[in-house]
N, CA and C atoms as a LAMMPS dump frame, in Angstrom:
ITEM: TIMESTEP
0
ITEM: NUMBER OF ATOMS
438
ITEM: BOX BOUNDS ff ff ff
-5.0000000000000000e+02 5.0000000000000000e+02
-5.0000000000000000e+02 5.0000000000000000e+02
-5.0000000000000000e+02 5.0000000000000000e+02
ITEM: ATOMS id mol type element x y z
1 1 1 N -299.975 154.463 -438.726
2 1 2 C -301.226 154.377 -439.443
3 1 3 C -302.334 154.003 -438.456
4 2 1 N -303.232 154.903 -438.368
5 2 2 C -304.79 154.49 -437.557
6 2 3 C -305.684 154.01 -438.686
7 3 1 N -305.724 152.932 -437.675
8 3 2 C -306.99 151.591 -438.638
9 3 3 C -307.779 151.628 -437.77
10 4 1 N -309.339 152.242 -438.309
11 4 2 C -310.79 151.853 -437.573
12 4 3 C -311.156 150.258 -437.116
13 5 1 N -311.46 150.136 -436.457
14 5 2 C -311.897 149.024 -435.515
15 5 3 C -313.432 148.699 -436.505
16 6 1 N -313.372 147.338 -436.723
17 6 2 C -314.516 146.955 -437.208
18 6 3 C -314.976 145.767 -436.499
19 7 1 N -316.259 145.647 -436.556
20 7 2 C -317.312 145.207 -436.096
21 7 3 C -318.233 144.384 -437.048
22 8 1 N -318.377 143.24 -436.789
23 8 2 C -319.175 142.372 -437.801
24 8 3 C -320.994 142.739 -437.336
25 9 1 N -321.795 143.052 -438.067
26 9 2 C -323.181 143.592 -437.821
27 9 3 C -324.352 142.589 -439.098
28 10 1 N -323.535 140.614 -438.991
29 10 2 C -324.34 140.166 -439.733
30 10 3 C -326.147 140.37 -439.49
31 11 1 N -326.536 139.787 -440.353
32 11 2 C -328.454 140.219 -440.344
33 11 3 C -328.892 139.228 -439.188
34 12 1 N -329.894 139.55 -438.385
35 12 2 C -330.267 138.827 -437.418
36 12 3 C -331.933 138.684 -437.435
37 13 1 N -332.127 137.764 -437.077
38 13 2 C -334.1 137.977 -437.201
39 13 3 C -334.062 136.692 -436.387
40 14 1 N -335.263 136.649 -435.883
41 14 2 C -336.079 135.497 -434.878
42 14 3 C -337.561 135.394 -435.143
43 15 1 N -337.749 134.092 -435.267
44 15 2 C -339.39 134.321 -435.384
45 15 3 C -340.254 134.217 -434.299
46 16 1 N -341.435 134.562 -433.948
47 16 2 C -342.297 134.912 -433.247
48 16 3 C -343.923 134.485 -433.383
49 17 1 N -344.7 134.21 -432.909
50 17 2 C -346.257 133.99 -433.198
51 17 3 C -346.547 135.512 -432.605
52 18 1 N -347.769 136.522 -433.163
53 18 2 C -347.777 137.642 -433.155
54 18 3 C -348.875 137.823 -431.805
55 19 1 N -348.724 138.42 -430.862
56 19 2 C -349.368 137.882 -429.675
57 19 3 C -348.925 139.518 -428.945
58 20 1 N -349.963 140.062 -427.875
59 20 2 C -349.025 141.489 -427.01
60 20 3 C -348.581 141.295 -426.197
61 21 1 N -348.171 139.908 -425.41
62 21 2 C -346.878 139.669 -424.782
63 21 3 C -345.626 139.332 -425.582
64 22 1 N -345.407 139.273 -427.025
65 22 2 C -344.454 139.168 -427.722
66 22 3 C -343.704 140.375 -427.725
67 23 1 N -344.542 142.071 -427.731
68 23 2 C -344.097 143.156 -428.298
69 23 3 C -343.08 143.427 -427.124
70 24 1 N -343.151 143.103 -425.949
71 24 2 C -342.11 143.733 -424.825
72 24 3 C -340.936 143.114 -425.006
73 25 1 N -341.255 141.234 -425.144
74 25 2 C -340.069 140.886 -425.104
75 25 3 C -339.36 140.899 -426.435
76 26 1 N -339.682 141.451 -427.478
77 26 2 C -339.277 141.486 -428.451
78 26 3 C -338.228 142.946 -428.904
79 27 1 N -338.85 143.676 -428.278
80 27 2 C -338.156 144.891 -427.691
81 27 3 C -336.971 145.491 -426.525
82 28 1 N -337.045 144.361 -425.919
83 28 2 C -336.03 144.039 -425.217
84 28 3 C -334.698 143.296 -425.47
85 29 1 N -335.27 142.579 -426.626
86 29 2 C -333.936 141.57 -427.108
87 29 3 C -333.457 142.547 -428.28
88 30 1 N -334.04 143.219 -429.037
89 30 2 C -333.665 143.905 -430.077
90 30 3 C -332.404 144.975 -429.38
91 31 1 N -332.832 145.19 -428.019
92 31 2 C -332.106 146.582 -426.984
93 31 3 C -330.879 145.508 -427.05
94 32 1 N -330.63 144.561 -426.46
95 32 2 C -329.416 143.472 -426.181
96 32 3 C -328.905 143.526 -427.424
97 33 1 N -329.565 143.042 -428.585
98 33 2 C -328.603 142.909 -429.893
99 33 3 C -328.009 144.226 -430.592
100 34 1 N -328.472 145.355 -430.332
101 34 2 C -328.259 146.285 -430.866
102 34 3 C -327.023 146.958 -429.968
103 35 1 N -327.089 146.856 -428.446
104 35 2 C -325.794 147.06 -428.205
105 35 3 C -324.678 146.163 -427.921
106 36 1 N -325.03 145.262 -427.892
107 36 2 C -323.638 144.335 -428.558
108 36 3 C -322.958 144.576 -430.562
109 37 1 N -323.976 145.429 -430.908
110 37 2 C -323.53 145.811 -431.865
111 37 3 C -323.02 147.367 -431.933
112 38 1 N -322.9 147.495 -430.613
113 38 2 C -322.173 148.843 -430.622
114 38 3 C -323.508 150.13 -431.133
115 39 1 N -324.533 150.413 -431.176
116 39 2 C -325.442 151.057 -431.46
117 39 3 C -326.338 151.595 -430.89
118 40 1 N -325.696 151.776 -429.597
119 40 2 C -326.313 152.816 -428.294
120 40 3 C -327.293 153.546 -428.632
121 41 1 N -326.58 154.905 -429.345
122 41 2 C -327.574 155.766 -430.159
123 41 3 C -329.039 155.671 -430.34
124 42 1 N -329.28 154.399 -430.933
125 42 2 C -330.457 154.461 -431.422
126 42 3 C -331.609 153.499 -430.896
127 43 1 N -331.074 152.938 -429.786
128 43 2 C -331.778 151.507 -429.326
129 43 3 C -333.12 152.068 -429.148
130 44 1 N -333.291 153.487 -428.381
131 44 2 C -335.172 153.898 -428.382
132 44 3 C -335.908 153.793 -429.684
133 45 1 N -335.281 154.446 -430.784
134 45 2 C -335.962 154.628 -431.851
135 45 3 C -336.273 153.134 -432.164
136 46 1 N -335.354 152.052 -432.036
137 46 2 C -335.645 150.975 -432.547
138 46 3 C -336.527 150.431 -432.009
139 47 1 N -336.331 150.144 -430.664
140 47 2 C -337.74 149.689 -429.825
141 47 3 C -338.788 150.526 -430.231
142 48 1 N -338.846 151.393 -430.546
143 48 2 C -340.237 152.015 -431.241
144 48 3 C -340.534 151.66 -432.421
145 49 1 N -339.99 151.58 -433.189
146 49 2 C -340.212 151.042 -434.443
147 49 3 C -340.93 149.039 -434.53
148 50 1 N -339.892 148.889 -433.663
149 50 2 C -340.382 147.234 -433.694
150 50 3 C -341.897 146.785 -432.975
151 51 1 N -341.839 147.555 -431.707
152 51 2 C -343.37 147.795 -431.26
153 51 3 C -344.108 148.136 -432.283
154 52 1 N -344.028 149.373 -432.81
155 52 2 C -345.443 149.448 -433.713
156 52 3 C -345.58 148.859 -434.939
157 53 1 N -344.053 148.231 -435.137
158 53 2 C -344.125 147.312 -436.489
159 53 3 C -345.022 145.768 -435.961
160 54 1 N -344.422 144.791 -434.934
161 54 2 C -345.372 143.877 -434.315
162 54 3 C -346.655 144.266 -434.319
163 55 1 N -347.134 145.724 -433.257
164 55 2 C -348.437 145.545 -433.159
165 55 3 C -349.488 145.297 -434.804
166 56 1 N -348.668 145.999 -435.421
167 56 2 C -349.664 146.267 -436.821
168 56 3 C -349.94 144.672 -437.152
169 57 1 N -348.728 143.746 -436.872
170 57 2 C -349.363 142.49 -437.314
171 57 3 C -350.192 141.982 -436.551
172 58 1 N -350.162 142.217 -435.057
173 58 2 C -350.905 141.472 -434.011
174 58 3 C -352.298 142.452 -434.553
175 59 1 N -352.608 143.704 -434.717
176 59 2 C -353.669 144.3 -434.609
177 59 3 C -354.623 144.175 -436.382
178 60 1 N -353.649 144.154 -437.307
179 60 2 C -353.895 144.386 -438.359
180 60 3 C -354.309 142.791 -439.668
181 61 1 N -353.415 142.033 -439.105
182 61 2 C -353.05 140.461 -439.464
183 61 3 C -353.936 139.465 -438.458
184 62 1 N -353.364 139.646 -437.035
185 62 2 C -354.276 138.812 -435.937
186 62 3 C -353.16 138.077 -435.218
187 63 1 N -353.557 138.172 -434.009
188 63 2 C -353.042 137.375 -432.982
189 63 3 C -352.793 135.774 -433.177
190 64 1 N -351.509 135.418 -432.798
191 64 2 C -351.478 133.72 -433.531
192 64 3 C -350.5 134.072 -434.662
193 65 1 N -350.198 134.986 -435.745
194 65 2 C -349.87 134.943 -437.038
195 65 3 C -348.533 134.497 -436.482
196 66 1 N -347.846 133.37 -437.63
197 66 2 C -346.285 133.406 -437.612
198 66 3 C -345.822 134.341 -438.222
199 67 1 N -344.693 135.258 -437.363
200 67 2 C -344.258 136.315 -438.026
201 67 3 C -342.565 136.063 -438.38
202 68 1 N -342.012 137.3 -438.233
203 68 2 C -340.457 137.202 -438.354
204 68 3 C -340.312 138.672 -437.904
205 69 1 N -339.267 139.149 -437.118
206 69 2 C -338.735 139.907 -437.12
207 69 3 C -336.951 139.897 -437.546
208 70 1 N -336.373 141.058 -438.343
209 70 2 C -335.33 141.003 -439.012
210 70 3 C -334.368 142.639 -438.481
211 71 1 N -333.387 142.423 -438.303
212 71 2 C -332.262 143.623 -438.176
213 71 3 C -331.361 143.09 -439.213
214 72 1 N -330.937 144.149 -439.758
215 72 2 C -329.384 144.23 -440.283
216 72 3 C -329.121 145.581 -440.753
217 73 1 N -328.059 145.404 -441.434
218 73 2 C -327.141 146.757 -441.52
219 73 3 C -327.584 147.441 -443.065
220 74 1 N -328.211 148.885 -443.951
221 74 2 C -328.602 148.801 -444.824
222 74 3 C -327.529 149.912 -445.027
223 75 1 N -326.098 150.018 -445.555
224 75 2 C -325.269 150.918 -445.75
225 75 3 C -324.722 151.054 -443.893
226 76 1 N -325.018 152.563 -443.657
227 76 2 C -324.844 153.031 -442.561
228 76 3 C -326.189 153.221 -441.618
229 77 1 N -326.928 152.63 -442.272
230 77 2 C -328.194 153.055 -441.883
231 77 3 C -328.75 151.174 -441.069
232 78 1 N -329.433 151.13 -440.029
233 78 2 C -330.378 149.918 -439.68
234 78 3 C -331.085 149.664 -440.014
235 79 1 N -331.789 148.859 -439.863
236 79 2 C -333.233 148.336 -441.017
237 79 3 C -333.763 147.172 -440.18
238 80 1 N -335.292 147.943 -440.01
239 80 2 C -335.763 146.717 -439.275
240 80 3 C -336.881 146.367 -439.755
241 81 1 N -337.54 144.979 -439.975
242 81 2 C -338.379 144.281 -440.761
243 81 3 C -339.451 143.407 -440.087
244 82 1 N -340.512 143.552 -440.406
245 82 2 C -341.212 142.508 -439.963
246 82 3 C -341.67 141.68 -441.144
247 83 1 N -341.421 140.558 -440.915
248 83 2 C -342.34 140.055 -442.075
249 83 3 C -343.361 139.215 -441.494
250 84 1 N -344.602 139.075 -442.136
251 84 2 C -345.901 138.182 -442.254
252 84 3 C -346.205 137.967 -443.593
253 85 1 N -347.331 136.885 -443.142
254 85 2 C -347.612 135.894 -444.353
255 85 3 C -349.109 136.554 -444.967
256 86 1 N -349.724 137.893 -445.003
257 86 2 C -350.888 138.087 -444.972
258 86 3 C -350.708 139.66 -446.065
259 87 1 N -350.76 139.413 -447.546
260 87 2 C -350.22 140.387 -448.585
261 87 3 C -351.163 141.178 -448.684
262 88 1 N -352.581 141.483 -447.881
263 88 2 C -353.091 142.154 -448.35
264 88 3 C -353.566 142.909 -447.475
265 89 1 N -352.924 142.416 -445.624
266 89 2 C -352.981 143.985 -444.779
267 89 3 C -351.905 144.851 -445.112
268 90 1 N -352.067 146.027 -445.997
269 90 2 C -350.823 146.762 -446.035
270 90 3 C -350.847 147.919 -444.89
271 91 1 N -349.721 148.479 -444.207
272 91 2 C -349.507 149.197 -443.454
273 91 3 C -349.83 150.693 -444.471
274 92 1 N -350.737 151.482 -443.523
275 92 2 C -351.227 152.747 -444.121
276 92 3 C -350.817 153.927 -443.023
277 93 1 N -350.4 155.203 -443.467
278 93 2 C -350.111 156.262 -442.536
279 93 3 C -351.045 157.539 -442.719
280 94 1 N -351.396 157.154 -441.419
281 94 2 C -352.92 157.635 -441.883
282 94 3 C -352.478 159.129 -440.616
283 95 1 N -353.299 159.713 -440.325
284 95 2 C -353.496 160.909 -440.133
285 95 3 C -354.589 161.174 -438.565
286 96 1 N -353.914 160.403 -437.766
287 96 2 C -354.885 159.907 -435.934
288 96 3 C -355.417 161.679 -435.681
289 97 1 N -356.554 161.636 -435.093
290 97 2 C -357.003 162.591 -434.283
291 97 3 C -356.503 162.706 -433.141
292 98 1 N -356.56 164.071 -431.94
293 98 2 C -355.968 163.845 -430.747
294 98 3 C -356.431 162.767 -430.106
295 99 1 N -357.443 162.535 -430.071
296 99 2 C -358.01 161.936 -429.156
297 99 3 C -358.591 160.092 -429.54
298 100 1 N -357.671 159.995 -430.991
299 100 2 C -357.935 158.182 -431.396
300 100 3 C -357.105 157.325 -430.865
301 101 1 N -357.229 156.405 -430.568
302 101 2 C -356.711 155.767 -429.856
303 101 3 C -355.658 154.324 -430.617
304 102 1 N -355.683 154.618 -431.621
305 102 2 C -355.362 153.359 -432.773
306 102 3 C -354.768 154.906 -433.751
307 103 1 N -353.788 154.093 -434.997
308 103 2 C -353.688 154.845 -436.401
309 103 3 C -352.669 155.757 -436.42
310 104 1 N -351.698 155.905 -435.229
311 104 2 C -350.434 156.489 -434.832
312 104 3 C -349.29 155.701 -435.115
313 105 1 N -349.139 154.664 -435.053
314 105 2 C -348.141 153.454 -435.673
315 105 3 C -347.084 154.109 -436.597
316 106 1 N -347.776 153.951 -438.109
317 106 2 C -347.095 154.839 -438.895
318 106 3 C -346.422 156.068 -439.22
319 107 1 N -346.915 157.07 -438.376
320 107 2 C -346.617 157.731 -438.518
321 107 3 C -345.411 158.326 -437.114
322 108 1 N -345.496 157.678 -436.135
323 108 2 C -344.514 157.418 -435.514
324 108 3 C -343.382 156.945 -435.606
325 109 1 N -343.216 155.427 -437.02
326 109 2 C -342.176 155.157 -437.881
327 109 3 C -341.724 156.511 -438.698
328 110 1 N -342.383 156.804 -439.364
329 110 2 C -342.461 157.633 -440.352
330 110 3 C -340.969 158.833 -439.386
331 111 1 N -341.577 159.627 -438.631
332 111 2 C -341.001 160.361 -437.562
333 111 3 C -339.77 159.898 -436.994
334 112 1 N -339.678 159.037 -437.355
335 112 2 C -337.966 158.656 -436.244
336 112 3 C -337.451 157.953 -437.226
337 113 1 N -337.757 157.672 -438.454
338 113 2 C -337.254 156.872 -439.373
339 113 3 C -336.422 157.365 -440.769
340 114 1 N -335.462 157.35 -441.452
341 114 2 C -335.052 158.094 -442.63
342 114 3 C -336.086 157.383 -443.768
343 115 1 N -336.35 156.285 -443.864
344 115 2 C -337.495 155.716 -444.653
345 115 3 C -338.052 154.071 -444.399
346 116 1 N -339.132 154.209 -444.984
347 116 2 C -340.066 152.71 -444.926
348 116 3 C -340.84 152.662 -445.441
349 117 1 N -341.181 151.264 -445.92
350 117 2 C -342.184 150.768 -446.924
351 117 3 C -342.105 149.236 -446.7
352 118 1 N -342.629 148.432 -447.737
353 118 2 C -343.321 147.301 -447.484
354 118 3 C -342.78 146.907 -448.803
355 119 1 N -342.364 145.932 -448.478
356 119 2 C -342.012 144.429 -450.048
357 119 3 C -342.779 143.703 -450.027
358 120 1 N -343.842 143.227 -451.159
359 120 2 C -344.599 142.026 -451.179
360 120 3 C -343.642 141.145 -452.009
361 121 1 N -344.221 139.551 -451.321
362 121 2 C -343.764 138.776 -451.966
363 121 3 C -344.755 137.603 -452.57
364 122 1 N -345.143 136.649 -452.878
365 122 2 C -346.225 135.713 -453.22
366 122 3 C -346.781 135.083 -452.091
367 123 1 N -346.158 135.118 -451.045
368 123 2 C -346.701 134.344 -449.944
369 123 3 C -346.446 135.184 -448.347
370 124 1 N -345.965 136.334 -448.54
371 124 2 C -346.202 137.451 -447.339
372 124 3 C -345.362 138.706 -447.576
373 125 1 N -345.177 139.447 -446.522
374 125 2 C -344.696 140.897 -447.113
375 125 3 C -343.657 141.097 -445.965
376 126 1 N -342.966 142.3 -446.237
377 126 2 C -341.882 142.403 -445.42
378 126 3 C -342.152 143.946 -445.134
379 127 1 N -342.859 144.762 -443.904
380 127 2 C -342.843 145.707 -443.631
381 127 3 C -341.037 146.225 -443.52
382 128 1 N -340.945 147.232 -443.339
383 128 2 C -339.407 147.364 -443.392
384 128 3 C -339.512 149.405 -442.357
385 129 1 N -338.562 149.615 -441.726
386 129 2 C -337.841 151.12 -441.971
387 129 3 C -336.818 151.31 -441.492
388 130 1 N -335.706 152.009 -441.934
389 130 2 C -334.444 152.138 -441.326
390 130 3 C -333.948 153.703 -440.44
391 131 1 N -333.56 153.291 -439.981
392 131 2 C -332.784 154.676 -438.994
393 131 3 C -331.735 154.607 -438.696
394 132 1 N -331.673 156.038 -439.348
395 132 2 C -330.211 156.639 -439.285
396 132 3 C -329.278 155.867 -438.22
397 133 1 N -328.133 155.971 -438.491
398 133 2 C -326.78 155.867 -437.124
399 133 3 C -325.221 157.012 -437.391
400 134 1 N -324.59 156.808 -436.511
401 134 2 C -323.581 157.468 -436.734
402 134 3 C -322.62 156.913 -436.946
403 135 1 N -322.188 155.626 -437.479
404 135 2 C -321.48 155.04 -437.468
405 135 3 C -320.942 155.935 -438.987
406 136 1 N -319.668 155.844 -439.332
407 136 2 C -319.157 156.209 -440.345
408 136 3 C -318.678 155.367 -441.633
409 137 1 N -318.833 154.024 -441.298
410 137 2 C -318.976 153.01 -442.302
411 137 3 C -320.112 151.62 -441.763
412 138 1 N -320.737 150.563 -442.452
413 138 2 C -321.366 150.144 -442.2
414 138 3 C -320.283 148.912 -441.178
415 139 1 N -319.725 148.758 -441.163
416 139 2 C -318.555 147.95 -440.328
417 139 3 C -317.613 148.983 -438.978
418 140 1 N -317.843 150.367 -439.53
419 140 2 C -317.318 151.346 -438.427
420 140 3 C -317.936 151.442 -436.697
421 141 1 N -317.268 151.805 -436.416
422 141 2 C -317.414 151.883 -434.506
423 141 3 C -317.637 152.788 -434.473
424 142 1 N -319.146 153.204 -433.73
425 142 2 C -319.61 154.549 -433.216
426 142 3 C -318.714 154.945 -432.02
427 143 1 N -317.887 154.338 -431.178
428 143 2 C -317.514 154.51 -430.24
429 143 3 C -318.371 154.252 -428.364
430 144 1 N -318.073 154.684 -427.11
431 144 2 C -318.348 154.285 -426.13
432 144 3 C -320.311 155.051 -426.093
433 145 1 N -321.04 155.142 -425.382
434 145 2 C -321.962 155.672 -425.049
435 145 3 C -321.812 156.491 -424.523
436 146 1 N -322.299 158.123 -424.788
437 146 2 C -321.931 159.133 -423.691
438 146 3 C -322.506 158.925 -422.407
């Protein structure tokens, strides 16, 4: 009998003050946790996602904000979260010209993402989007990195 190898992929988050020396190193640790979770695959998309999820708070909320950033496992799928305390910048996907320099964020999630949206709560919101993996159960082993 072959038994799949499982892998524990509890939820992980760290908090942060929202600042643009936060977005590198925040992107960097997400790269470390994600392949100790076996999730090679997707570590670019994620660092993209978490960058333009931070900046929106640093750009959209303000520099200083206590934030949170969150990973965990949503089925087979990842899910990454920012939350802030500020319910009434909502993230919008708006439609950048070639040449704007801001307003690409979203729609860059949007693009590498199977879906995302935003949870309000009474006292802040939880941007959110997840991307795909290949794992075949949410506890399953993608296997080595090609």
């Amino acid at each position: 009998m072959v038994q799949e190898a499982c892998m524990s992929r509890k939820p992980w988050g760290l908090a942060f003050t929202a600042a643009p020396e936060e977005v590198g190193a925040l992107r960097r640790i997400v790269r470390l946790q994600l392949k100790a979770w076996g999730l090679w695959d997707i570590t670019d998309q994620a660092q993209l996602c978490v960058g333009e999820l931070v900046s929106n708070v640093i750009n959209h909320v303000g520099i200083g904000t206590p934030a949170t950033l969150m990973i965990s496992m949503s089925g087979t799928r990842l899910r990454i979260e920012v939350h802030d305390p500020d319910t009434r910048a909502l993230p919008t996907l708006l439609e950048a010209t070639p040449d704007a320099e801001f307003g690409r964020g979203m729609a860059l999630i949007s693009a590498v993402s199977d879906r995302w949206g935003v949870q309000l709560q009474d006292d802040r919101k939880a941007t959110w989007c997840e991307l795909p993996t290949v794992l075949p159960s949410a506890e399953g082993h993608a296997g080595a990195p090609a």
